[in-house]
N, C-alpha and C positions, 0 to 999 in steps of 0.2 A: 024365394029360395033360401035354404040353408044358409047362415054366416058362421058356420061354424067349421075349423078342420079341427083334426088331432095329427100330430108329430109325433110319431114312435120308433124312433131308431136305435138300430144297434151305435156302438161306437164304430168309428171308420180309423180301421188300426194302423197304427203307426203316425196318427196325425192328428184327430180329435177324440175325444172321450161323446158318450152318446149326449149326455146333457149341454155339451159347447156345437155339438151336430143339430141338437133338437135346436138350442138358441139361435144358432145361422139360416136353419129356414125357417124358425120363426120370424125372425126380421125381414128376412124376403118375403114372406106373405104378408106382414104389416106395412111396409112399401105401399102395395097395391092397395090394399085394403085397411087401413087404420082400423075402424071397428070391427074388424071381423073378430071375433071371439078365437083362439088361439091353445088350446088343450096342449101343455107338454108332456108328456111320458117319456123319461128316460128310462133308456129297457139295457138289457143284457141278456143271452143264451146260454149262461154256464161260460162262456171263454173270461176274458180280458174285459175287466172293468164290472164284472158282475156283485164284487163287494161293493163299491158307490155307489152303483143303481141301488142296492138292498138299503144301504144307510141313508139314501137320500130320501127313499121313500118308508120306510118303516123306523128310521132312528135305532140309536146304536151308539158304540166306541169303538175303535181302533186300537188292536191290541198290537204292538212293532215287540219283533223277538230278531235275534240273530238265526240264518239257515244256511243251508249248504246249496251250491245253484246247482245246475245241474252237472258240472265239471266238479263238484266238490270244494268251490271256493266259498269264501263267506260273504254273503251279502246280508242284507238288512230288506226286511218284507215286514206284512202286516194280515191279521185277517179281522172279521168283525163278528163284537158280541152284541146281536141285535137286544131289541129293548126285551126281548120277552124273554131273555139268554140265550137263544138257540145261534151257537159259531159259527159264521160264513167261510171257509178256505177255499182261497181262490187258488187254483194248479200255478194259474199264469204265473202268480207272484212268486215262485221259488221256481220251477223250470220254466220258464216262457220262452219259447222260442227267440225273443227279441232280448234274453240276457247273454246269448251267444252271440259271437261275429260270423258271418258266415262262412270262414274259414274251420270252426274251430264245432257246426254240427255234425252228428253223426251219430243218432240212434243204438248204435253199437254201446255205444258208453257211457251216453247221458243218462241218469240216473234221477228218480222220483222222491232220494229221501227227502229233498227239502216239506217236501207234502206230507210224510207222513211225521215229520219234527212239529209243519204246522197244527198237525188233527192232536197228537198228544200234547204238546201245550196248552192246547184249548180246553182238554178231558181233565189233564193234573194241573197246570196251574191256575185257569177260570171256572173250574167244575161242569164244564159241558155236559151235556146228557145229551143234545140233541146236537148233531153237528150236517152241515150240508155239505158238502163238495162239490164245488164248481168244477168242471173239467171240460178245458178247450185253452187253445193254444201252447200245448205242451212242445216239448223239444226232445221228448223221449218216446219209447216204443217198448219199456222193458217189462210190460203187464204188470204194473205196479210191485213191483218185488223190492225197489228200494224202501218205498214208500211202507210196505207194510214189511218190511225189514225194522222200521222204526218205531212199528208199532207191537215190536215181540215176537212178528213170527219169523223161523229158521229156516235156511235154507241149508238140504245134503246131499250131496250125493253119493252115488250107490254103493259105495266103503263107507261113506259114516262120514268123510270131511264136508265142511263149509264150503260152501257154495260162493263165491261174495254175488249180492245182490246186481248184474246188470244184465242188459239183454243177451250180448256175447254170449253169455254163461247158462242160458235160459234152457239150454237143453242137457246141460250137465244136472240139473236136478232131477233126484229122485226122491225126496221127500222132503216134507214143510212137518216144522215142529212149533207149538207153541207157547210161550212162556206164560207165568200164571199174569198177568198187564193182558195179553190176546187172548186168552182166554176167558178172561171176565169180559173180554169187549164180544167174545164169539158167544157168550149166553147172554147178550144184553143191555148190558150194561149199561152201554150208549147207542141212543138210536141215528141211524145215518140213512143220508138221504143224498143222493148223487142226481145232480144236475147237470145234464150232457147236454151238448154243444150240436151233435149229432149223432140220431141214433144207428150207430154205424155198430154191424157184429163184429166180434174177433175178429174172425178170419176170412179168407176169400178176396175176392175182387175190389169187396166195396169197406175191406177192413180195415185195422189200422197199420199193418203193414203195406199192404199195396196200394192203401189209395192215400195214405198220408204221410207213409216216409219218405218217402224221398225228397217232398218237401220239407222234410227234417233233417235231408242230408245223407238220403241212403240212396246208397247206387244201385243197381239191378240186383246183381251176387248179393248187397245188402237184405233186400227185401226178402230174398229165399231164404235167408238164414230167419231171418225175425217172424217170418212165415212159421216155420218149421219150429223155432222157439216158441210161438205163443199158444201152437195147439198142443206140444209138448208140457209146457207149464201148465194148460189147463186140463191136461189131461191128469196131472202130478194133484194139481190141484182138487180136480174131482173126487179121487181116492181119499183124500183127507177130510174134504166137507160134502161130499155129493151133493154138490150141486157145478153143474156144468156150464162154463161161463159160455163155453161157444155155443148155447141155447137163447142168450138170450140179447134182444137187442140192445146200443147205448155199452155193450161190454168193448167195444172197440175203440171209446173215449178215451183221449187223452192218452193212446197208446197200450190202451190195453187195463189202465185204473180203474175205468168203472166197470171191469167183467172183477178184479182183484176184490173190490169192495162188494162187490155183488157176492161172490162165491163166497167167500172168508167171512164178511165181517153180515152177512144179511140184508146188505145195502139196499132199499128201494130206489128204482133207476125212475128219474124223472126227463121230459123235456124239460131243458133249460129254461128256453125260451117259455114253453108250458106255464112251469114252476115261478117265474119271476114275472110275465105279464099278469098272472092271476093275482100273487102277493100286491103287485102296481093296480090292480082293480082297474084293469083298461076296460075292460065294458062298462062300466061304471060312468068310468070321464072322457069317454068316446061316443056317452049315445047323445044324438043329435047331429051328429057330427054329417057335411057333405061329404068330403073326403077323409080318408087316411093317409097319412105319407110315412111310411117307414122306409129301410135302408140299413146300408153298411156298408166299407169299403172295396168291396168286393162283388158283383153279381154273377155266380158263375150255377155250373151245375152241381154244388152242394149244395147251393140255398135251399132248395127243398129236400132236403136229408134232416130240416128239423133246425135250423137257421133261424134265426129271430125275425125274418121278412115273412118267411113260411108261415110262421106261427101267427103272426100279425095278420096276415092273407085270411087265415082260416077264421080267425076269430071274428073282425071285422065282418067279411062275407056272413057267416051266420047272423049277426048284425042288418043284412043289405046294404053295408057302406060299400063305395067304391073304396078301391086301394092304388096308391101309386108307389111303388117301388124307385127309390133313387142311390145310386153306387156310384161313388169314386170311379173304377173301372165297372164294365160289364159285359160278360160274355152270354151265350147263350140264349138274349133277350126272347126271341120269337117262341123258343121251349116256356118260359116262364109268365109271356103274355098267356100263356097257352094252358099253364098254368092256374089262371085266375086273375093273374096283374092288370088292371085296367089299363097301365102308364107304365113304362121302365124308362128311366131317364139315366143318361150318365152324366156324373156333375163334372171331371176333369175333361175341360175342352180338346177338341182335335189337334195330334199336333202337340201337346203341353209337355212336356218330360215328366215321368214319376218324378222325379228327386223335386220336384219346383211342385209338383200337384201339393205333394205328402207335409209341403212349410202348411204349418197352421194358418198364419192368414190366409195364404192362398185357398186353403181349403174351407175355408170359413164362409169367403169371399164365392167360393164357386156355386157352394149352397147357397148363400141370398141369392145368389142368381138364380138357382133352382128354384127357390122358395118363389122369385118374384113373377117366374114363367108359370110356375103351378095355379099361385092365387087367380091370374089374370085367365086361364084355362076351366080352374072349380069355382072361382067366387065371384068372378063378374058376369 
C-alpha cells in the first residue's frame, strides 16, 4: 500500500492561514504514521491569503503601501512582486470583509478603491506589466467602480455631473470616461488576469448580489437595489467597451470586480483555485499519493461553485486519487459526497461554540485530530 498522502487546503478563515491548516493535519497523520511520506501544498482560490500561498511557493517580496478600507479609513496592506515581476493584489487585503465590525457592513457603501490604489501602485511605482487579481472575500458589491475609479476611469451622470463611485449610486450613472492612465491600461498596456474565488455571474439568483450580499450586510430591499445597480452599470458599461459583463462567468467575484476588470480593462477571468493549484504544481507533488486531504473552514453549497476543495476534487480524481474533504463547519455533506468526496469530515467537534472552535490552538488541535483519524483510516 501507498505511504504516501498530500495535504491541500484552503486556509480555514478567521482562525488558521492554509500553510498552519496543512501543518496540523500533517502532524496528525505523523502520529499514526511516522514514516509515512507527507506532501504539503498550501493552496488558495483567489480569496484571503492567496498572496502567501504565491510567495511561499513561487518566491517574491512584499510591497506595504497605505490604502483606503472599505469605509474610507486608512489602513496599511500589502501585495506581492513575484520573482518573475508579475503583482499579486489580494481584494481581501484593503476591503475584506473581516476589516469591518459587523455593525458597520453594508454593500450599500463599502467601496473597492482600496483595490484599485493597490493595482496602480503596482503599475507606477514597481513597473508591473502583468498584474493578477485575487478577488474573494470582499465587503463590497459596487461592480468595482471605486476600484477602477482609481485607476482613471469617470464616472456621470446623465447632465454631465460626477457620479461618486459606490453601489448606492450605481444606477445614477450614465456614462464612464477615461483619462489618458485607463486608457493606456484599456490598449494594453498592462496585462491582467483575475483570479476568482467563484465563478459566480453578475446577476440573478446565484450572483453577487443575491447570493452574497447579505452576508455582506444587505437586507432584502438591499439586494433589489444592488440587483438593479449592477445590471444597470453593466449595461453603461457595455456602451463604452462592448463587452458585456453579465455574459460572462467569475464577473460576479468580489461583487461585481471581476465582470469591472473583465469589461474595461480585458481581464482574463481565471479559477482561483485553477490558477494557483497549477502555479503550486500539485499534480507534480501529489502523484503517488494514497489520499488527498484538502479543506476549508467552511463546507457548504458553494464549495462547488469553484472553491479550492472543488478544484482539488477534480484534479486529484483525474489523477484516480481518492479525496477527503475536511471543514471547520459543514453543511450540505451528502450533496458533496455525491459530488465526488470519498470522506467529508467536520473538524469542530459536537457541541464546541464557534468563538472557542475559531482560537488557533483549538483549531490546530481539531485538525491533528482529523489528521490522526484520516491516517489510521488511508494508511494503515
Amino acid at each position: 500500500m501507498r505511504r504516501k498522502i498530500t495535504i491541500a487546503t484552503d486556509s480555514f478563515k478567521g482562525s488558521l492561514t492554509s500553510a498552519k491548516a496543512t501543518a496540523a493535519l500533517a502532524e496528525g497523520v505523523l502520529s499514526v504514521c511516522p514514516t509515512a511520506i507527507v506532501e504539503q501544498i498550501p493552496l488558495a482560490d483567489g480569496g484571503e491569503g492567496s498572496v502567501e500561498v504565491l510567495l511561499g511557493a513561487l518566491g517574491g517580496r512584499r510591497v506595504e503601501l497605505i490604502l483606503s478600507d472599505p469605509l474610507g479609513r486608512t489602513i496599511r496592506g500589502h501585495y506581492a512582486i513575484l520573482a518573475d515581476g508579475v503583482a499579486v493584489v489580494e481584494v481581501a487585503q484593503a476591503v475584506g470583509l473581516g476589516l469591518l465590525a459587523p455593525s458597520e457592513r453594508n454593500p450599500m457603501v463599502t467601496s473597492s478603491r482600496g483595490v484599485g490604489q493597490m493595482i496602480r501602485h503596482a503599475i507606477e511605482v514597481e513597473g508591473a506589466r502583468r498584474v493578477v487579481v485575487c478577488l474573494g472575500g470582499s465587503s463590497t458589491c459596487d461592480s468595482g467602480v471605486g476600484m477602477i475609479a482609481e485607476l482613471g476611469f469617470e464616472l456621470f451622470d446623465s447632465e454631465g455631473h460626477r457620479v461618486e463611485p459606490l453601489a448606492c449610486n450605481l444606477t445614477q450613472v450614465a456614462t464612464i470616461e477615461a483619462t489618458p492612465f485607463a486608457r493606456e491600461l484599456m490598449i494594453g498596456g498592462v496585462e491582467f488576469e483575475v483570479a476568482v474565488d467563484v465563478m459566480s455571474p453578475l446577476c440573478g439568483p446565484l450572483g453577487a448580489a443575491c447570493l452574497f450580499a447579505p452576508q455582506k450586510g444587505a437586507s432584502p430591499s438591499d439586494v433589489e437595489a444592488l440587483e438593479e445597480g449592477l445590471d444597470h452599470f453593466a449595461e453603461v458599461a457595455l456602451r463604452f467597451s462592448g463587452r458585456d459583463m453579465r455574459s460572462v462567468e467569475g464577473a460576479g467575484a468580489a461583487g461585481g470586480m471581476g465582470g469591472a476588470l473583465w469589461a474595461l480593462l480585458g481581464a482574463t477571468i481565471y479559477s482561483g483555485g485553477e490558477l494557483i493549484t497549477q502555479r503550486c504544481c500539485f499534480e507534480q507533488r501529489a502523484e503517488g499519493s494514497r489520499v488527498v486531504i484538502t479543506g476549508e473552514g467552511r463546507l457548504d453549497r458553494q464549495t462547488m461553485l469553484g472553491k479550492l476543495p472543488s478544484v482539488v476534487l477534480h484534479r486529484a480524481k483525474g489523477m484516480g486519487l481518492a479525496v477527503v474533504a475536511v471543514g471547520g463547519m459543514v453543511e450540505w455533506s451528502e450533496e458533496l459526497l455525491g459530488a465526488g468526496f470519498d470522506q467529508i469530515v467536520e473538524a469542530t467537534p459536537e457541541g464546541m461554540p464557534l468563538a472557542e472552535a475559531l482560537k488557533i490552538e483549538v483549531a490546530q488541535d481539531n485538525l491533528r485530530r482529523v489528521g490522526h483519524q484520516l491516517a489510521e483510516r488511508w494508511l494503515l
